[in-house]
N, C-alpha and C positions, 0 to 999 in steps of 0.2 A: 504494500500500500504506500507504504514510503517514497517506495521508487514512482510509482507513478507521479505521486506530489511533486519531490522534484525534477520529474521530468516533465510533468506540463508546464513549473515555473522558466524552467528551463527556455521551452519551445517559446512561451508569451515575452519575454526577456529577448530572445532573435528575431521576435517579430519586430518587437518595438527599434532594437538596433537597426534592423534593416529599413523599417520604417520611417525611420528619423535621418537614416542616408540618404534615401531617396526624397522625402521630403523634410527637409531640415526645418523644424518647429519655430522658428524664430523668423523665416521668413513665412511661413504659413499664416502663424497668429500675429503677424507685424511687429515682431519684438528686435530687429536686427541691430536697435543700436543698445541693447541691451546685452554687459559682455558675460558670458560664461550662462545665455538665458538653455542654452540648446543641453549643457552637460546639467546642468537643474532638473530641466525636463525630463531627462532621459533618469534620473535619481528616482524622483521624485513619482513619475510613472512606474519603476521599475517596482518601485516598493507596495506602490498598490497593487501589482500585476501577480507580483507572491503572496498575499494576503486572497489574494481568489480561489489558489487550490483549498486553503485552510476552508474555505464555505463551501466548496467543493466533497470534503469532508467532512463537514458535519453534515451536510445532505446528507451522505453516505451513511452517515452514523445512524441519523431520524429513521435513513428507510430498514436499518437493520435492527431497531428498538434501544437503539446505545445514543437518542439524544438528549435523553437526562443526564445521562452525564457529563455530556461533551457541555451543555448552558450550564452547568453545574459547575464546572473547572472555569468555566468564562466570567460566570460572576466573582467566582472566590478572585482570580486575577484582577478582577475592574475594581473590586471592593479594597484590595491593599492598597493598587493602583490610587485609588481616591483617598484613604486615608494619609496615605505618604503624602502626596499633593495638597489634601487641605491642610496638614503640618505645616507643611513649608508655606503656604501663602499667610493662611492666619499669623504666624512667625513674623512675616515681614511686616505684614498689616500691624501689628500690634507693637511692633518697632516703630515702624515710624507713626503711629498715633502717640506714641511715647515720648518721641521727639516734636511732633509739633504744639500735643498738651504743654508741654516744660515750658516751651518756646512762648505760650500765650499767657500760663498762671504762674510761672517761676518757682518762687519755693513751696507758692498753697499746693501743687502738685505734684511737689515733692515728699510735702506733709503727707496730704492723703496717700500716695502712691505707698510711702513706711504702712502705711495704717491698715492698707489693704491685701487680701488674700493672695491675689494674683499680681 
């Protein structure tokens, strides 16, 4: 099963190369004076184009009774995915709400900030 996966990512991967030979995306979509737009594209597509076998596979999975598990590993991923992510932004948000409280009450915010849990 493997092998197939990477071999159709494979095959959509030489399409898009050959495709983007013959017609170069940057004169296509009018980006020509945009520099490095055509190695972007060809990224940037490739990366969706290996993300197709994997739904490919979970088709596969649904019609074989195995798609509970396959949403099942999807969400535990998306659910860490989101936990790490809300860390980090709240993190920053709360940094710089930090600095621009300071910045408008000076020490009253410094007072309360000692007094406070968080």
């Amino acid at each position: 099963m493997l092998r197939i996966y990477y071999g159709l990512a494979a095959a959509l991967v030489v399409l898009l190369l050959v495709g983007t030979q013959l017609f170069p995306p940057s004169a296509v979509l009018g980006f020509q004076a945009t520099s490095n737009f055509d190695a972007a594209f060809i990224v940037m597509t490739a990366g969706v184009l290996a993300t197709i076998p994997a739904n490919l596979v979970s088709g596969l999975y649904r019609a074989r009774g195995l798609y509970g598990r396959t949403v099942g590993l999807q969400n535990w991923g998306m659910l860490v995915a989101y936990l790490v992510f809300s860390v980090l932004v709240q993190g920053m948000r709360v940094r710089r709400e930090d600095r621009v409280l300071e910045a408008a009450f000076g020490q009253a915010y410094r007072d309360y900030r000692s007094r406070a849990w968080f």
